[in-house]
C-alpha positions as CSV (number, residue, x, y, z in Angstrom):
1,X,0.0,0.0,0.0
2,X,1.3,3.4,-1.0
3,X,2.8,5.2,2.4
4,X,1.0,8.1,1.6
5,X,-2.4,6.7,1.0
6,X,-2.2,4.9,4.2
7,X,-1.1,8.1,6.0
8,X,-4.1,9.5,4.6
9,X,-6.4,7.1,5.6
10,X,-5.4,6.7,9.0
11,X,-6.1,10.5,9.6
12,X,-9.8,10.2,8.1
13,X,-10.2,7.5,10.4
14,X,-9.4,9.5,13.6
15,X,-11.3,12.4,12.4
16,X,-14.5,9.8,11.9
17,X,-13.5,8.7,15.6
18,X,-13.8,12.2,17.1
19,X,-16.8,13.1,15.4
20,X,-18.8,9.9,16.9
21,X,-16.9,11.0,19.9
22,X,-18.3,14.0,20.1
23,X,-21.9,13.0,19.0
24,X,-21.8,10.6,21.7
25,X,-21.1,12.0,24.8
26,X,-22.3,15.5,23.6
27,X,-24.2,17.5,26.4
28,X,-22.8,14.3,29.2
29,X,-24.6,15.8,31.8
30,X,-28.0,15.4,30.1
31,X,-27.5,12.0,28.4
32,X,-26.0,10.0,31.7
33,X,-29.6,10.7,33.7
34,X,-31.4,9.6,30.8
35,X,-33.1,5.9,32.4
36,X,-34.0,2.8,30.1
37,X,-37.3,1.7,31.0
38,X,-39.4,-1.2,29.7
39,X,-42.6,-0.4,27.8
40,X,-45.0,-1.8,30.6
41,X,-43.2,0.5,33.3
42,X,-43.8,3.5,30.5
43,X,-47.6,2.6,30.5
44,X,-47.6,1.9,35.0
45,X,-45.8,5.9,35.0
46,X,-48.5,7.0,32.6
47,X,-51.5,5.9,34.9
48,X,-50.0,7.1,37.8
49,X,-49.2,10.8,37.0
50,X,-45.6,11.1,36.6
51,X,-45.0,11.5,33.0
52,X,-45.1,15.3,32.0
53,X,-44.2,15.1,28.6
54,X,-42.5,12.3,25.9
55,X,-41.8,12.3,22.5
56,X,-43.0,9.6,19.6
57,X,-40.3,8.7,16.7
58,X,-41.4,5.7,15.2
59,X,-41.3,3.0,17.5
60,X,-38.4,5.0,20.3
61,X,-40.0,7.1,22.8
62,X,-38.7,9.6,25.1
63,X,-39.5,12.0,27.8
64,X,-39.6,13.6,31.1
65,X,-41.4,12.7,34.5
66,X,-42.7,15.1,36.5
67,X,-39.6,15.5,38.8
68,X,-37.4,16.1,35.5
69,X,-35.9,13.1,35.4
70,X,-35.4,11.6,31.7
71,X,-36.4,8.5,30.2
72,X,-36.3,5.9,26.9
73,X,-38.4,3.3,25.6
74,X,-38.9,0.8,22.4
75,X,-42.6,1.1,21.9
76,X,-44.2,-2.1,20.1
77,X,-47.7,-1.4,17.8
78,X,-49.9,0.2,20.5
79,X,-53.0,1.7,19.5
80,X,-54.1,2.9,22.1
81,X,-51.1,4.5,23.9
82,X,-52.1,8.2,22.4
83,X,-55.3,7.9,23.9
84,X,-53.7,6.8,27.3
85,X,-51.3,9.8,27.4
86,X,-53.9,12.4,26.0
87,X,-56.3,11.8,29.1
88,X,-53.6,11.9,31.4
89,X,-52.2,15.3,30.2
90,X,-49.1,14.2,28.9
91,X,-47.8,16.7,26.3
92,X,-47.4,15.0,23.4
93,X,-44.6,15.8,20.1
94,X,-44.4,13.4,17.4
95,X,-41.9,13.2,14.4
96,X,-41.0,10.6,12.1
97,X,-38.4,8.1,13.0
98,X,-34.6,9.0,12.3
99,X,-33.8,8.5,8.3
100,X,-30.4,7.7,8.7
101,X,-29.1,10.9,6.8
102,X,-27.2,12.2,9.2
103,X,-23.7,13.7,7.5
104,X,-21.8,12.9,10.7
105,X,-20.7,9.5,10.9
106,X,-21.7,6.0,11.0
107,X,-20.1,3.0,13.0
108,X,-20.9,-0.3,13.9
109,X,-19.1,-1.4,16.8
110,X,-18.0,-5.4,16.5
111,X,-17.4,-7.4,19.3
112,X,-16.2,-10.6,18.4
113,X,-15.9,-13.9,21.1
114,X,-14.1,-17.0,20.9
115,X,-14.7,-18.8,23.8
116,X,-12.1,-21.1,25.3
117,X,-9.4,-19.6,22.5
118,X,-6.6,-20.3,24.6
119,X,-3.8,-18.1,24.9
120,X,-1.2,-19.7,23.3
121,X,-3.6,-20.4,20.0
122,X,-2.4,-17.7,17.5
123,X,1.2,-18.7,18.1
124,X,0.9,-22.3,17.6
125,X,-2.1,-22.5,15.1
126,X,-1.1,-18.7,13.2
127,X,0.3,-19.9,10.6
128,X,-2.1,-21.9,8.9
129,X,-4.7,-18.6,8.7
130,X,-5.2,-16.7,5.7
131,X,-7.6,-14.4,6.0
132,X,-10.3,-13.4,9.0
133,X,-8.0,-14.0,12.1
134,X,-4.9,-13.7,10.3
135,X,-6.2,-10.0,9.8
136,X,-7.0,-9.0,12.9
137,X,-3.6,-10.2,14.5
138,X,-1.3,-8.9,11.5
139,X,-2.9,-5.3,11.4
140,X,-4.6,-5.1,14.9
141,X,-3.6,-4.8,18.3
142,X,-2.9,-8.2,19.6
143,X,-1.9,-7.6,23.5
144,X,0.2,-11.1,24.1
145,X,0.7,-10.4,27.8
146,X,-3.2,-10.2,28.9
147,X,-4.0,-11.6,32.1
148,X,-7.0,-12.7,33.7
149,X,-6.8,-11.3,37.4
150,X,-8.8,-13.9,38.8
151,X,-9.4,-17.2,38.9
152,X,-12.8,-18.7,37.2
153,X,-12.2,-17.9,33.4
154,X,-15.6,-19.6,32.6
155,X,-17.7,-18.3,29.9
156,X,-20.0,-16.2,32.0
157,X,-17.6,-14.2,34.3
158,X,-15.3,-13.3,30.6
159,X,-18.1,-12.1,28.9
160,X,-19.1,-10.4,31.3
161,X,-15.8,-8.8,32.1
162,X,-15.3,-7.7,28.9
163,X,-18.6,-6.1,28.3
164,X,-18.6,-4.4,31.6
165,X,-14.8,-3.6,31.8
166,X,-15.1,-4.6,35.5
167,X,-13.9,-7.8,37.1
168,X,-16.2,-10.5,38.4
169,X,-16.7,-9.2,42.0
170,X,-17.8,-6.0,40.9
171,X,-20.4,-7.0,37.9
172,X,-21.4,-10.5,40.2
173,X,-20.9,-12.5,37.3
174,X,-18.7,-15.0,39.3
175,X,-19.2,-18.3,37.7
176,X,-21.5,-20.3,35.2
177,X,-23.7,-21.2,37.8
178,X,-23.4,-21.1,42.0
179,X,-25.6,-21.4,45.1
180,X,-28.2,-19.2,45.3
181,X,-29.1,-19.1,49.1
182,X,-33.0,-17.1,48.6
183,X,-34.2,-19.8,46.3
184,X,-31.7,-23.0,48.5
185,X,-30.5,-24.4,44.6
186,X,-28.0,-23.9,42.1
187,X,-29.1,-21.5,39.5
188,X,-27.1,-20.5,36.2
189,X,-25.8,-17.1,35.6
190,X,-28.4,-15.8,32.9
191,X,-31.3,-17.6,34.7
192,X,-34.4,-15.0,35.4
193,X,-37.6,-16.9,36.9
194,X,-39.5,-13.8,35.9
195,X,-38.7,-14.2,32.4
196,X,-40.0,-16.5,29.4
197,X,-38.3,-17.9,26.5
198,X,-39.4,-17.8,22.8
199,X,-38.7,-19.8,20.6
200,X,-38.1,-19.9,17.0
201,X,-39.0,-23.2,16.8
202,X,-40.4,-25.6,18.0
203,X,-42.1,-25.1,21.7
204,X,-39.5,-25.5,24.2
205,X,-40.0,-25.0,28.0
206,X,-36.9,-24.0,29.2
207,X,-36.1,-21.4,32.4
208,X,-36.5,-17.8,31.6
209,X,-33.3,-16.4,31.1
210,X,-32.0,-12.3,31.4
211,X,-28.6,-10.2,32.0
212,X,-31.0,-9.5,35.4
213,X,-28.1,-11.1,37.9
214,X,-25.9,-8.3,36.0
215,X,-25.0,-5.6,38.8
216,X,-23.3,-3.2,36.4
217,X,-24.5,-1.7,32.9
218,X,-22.4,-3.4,29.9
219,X,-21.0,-1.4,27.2
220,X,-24.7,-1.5,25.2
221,X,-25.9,-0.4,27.7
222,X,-24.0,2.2,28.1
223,X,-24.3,2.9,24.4
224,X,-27.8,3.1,24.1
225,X,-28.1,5.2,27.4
226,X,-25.9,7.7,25.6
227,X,-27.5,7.9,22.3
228,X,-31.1,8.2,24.0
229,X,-32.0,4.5,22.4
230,X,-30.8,5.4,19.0
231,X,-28.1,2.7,18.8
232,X,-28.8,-0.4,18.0
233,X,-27.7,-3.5,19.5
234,X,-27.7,-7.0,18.3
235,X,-26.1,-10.0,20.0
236,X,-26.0,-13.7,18.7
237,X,-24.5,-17.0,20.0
238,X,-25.1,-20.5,20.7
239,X,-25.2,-19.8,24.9
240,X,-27.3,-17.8,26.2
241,X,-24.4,-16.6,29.3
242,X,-22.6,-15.0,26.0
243,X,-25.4,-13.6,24.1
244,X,-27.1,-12.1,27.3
245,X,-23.7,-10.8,29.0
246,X,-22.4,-9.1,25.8
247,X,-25.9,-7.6,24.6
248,X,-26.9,-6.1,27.9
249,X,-30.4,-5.6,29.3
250,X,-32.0,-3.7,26.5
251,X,-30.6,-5.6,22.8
252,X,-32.8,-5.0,19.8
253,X,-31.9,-8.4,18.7
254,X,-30.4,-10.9,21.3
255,X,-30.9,-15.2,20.6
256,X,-29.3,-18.5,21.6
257,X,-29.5,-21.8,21.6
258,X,-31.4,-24.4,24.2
259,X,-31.0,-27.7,24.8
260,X,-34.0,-28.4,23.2
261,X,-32.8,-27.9,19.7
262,X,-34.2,-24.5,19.3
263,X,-33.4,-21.1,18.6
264,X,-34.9,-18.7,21.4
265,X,-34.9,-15.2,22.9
266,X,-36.6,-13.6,26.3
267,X,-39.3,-12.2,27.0
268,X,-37.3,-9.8,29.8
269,X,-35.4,-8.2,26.7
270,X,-39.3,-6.7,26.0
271,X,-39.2,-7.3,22.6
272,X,-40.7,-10.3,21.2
273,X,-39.6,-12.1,18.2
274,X,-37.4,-10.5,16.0
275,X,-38.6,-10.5,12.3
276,X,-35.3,-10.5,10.9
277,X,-34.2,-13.9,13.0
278,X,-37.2,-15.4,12.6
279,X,-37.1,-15.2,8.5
280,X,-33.6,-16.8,9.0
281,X,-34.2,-19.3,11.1
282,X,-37.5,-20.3,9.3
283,X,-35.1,-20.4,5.8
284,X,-31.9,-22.1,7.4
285,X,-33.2,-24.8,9.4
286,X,-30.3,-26.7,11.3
287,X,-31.7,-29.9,10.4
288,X,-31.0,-29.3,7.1
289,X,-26.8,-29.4,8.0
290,X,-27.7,-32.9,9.7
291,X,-25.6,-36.2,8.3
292,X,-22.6,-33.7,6.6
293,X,-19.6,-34.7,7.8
294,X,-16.8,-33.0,9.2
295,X,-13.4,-34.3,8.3
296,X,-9.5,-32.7,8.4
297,X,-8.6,-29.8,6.6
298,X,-5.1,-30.7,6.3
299,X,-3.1,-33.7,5.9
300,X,-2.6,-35.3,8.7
301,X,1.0,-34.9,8.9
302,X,0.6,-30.8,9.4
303,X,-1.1,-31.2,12.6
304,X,1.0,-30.7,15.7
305,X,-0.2,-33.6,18.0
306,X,-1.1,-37.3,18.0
307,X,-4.2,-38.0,15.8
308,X,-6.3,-39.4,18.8
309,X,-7.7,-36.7,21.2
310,X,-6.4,-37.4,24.8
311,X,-9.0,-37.3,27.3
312,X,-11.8,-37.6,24.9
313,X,-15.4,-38.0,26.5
314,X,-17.4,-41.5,26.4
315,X,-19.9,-39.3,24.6
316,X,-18.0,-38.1,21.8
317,X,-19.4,-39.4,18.2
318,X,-16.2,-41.0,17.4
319,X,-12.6,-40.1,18.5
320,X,-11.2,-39.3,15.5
321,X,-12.1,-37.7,12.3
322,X,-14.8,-38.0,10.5
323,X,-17.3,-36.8,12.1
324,X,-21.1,-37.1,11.1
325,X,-23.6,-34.6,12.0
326,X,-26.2,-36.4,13.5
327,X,-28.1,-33.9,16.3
328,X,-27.7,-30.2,17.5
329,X,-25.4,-31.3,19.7
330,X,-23.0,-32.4,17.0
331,X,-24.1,-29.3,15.0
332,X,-22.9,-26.8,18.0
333,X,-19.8,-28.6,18.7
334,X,-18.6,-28.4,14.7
335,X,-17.5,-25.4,12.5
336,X,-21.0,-25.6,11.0
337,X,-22.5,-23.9,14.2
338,X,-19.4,-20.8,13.5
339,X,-20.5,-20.6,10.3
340,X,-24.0,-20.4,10.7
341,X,-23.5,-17.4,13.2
342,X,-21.8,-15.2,10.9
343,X,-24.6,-16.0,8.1
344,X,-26.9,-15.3,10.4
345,X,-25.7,-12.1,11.6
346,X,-25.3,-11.1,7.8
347,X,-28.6,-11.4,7.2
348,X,-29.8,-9.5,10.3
349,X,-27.8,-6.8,10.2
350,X,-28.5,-5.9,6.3
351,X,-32.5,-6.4,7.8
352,X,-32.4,-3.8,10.6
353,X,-29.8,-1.9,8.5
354,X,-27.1,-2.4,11.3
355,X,-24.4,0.7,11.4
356,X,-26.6,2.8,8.8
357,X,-25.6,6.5,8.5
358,X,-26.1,8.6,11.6
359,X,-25.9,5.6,13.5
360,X,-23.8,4.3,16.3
361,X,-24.9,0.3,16.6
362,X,-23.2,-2.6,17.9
363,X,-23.0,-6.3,16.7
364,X,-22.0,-8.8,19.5
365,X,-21.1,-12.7,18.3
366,X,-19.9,-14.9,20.9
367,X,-18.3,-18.0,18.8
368,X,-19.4,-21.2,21.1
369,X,-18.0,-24.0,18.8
370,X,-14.5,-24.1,20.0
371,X,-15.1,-24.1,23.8
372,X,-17.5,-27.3,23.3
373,X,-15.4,-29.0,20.9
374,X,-12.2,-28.4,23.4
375,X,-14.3,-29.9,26.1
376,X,-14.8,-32.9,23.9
377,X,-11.8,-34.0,22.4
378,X,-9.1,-32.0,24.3
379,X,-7.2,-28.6,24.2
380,X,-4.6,-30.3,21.7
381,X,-6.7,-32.6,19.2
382,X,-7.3,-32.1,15.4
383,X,-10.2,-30.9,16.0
384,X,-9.4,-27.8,18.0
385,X,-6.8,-27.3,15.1
């Protein structure tokens, strides 16, 4: 690349920076009292007197109670909400939901998870990437001397820690799962028992599930707070302690998988369905990836340990390559599941026009695959590889 070009571009990248700086965290003061309340506690304020005024853009409202405090919600279809504020004297402004013209910038804001991608990985694996990873660590930052300062790096307390930016004993997020002494059981990090799951699929009962054990706001949160609910947040993965951690309380878009073979989502995230999702999940059915196999990339000789997994569990499909895709749980622990998550947040994010002009949106996508398939077969087999 020419030297000057690339000087060139590097300073229109800091000035787009700066500008959604700026736009951000202009007027602080204002933006950080601005709360993020759920539709049904919009409606509850409305009937008791507190709202003094709120304005309608599309389906975002805003406003002010009666003490001055400011709030946000994501209104769904509801007919009669005019009606509701009219006879309680709210003062009411409508205007027509942002167009996306806005001259200043646009970002989309990636966070990207590998879970269980050890350490060590990039040095001993680096050289057979081409493209993707190979990327990020040959033109990115790649900090080689990150620690973890405590001690359970499960999948709950590192999402968690990096979407916060706080440790586990601050954001509670300790472990996958602990003792919960008010309900005298062991209870998993993202389960809510005031919450529902939906299902893309087929009907599945499965615990509710919510950031709501959470005790700190994540970065979408923080986002959205900011840009009074104009950014947009979508967060996809296979678990639903890595979706939930990394999208926050609030996520326009937020799904996982159950053990039920099903794609789902929460009714605590006070959204519903998610059109976009659904048309992909309804057009992709997993099943349809059943009986493909999975075999070696490269010859066997290029791989860096023995050919047999050591430790492999009893219920492993077979201990060595192939592998046949039988059930979701094969699916999830095989690159299909990887692949499927980037298609699918493809398609989403060119449906709800992810990171369009005058936007500041965020895609989260927590890659589950490698985690389960290094608890099957080892840290060290071909399969990890």
């Amino acid at each position: 690349m020419n030297p000057n070009f690339r000087n060139f571009a590097l300073w229109v990248i800091i000035f787009l920076l700066v500008v959604a700086l700026v736009m951000l965290f202009q007027n602080p003061g204002q933006r950080s009292q601005t709360t993020d309340i759920s539709f049904s506690q919009l409606l509850t304020d409305v009937d008791n007197g507190r709202v003094r005024e709120v304005t309608i853009a599309g389906h975002d409202v805003t406003g002010h109670y009666t003490d001055g405090r400011a709030f946000y919600t994501y209104a769904p279809t509801a007919p009669g909400l005019i009606d509701k504020l009219y006879a309680k004297n709210v003062a009411i402004t409508a205007k027509p939901p942002s167009d996306g013209n806005s001259w200043l910038v646009s970002l989309l804001v990636v966070l990207l998870m590998i879970d269980q991608m050890r350490g060590d990985y990039p040095s001993l694996y680096g050289h057979q990437w081409t493209n993707g990873l190979h990327r990020l660590f040959r033109d990115g930052a790649w900090y080689q001397r990150a620690s973890y300062p405590y001690v359970n790096t499960v999948t709950c307390a590192g999402h968690a820690t990096v979407s916060t930016g706080t440790l586990p004993s601050v954001h509670g997020m300790v472990m996958n799962t602990w003792w919960d002494r008010a309900r005298s059981a062991v209870v998993a990090c993202a389960d809510d028992p005031t919450a529902i799951d939906l299902s893309y699929g087929q009907p599945v009962d499965t615990p509710g599930e919510s950031a709501a054990a959470l005790l700190v706001p994540t970065f979408a949160d923080r986002l959205r707070l900011q840009t009074g609910g104009q950014s947009r947040v979508v967060s996809l993965s296979l678990k639903a302690r890595a979706a939930l951690t990394l999208g926050g309380q609030r996520p326009d878009v937020a799904t996982w998988v159950v053990d039920q073979g099903a794609w789902v989502t929460s009714t605590a995230l006070g959204r519903g369905l998610d059109p976009a999702v659904a048309k992909y999940v309804r057009e992709h059915p997993v099943e349809h990836q059943f009986f493909q196999t999975w075999d070696r990339t490269l010859a066997p000789g290029q791989y860096l340990f023995s050919t047999k997994a050591v430790g492999v569990r009893q219920d492993a499909w077979q201990p060595t390559f192939p592998h046949t895709v039988q059930t979701w749980d094969d699916w999830q622990a095989s690159p299909l599941s990887d692949e499927y998550l980037v298609d699918m947040a493809l398609n989403v994010l060119d449906d709800v026009k992810l990171g369009a002009p005058g936007h500041i949106d965020m895609l989260a996508i927590s890659f589950s695959a490698l985690d389960l398939v290094g608890h099957i077969y080892g840290p060290d087999s071909h399969e990890v590889d």
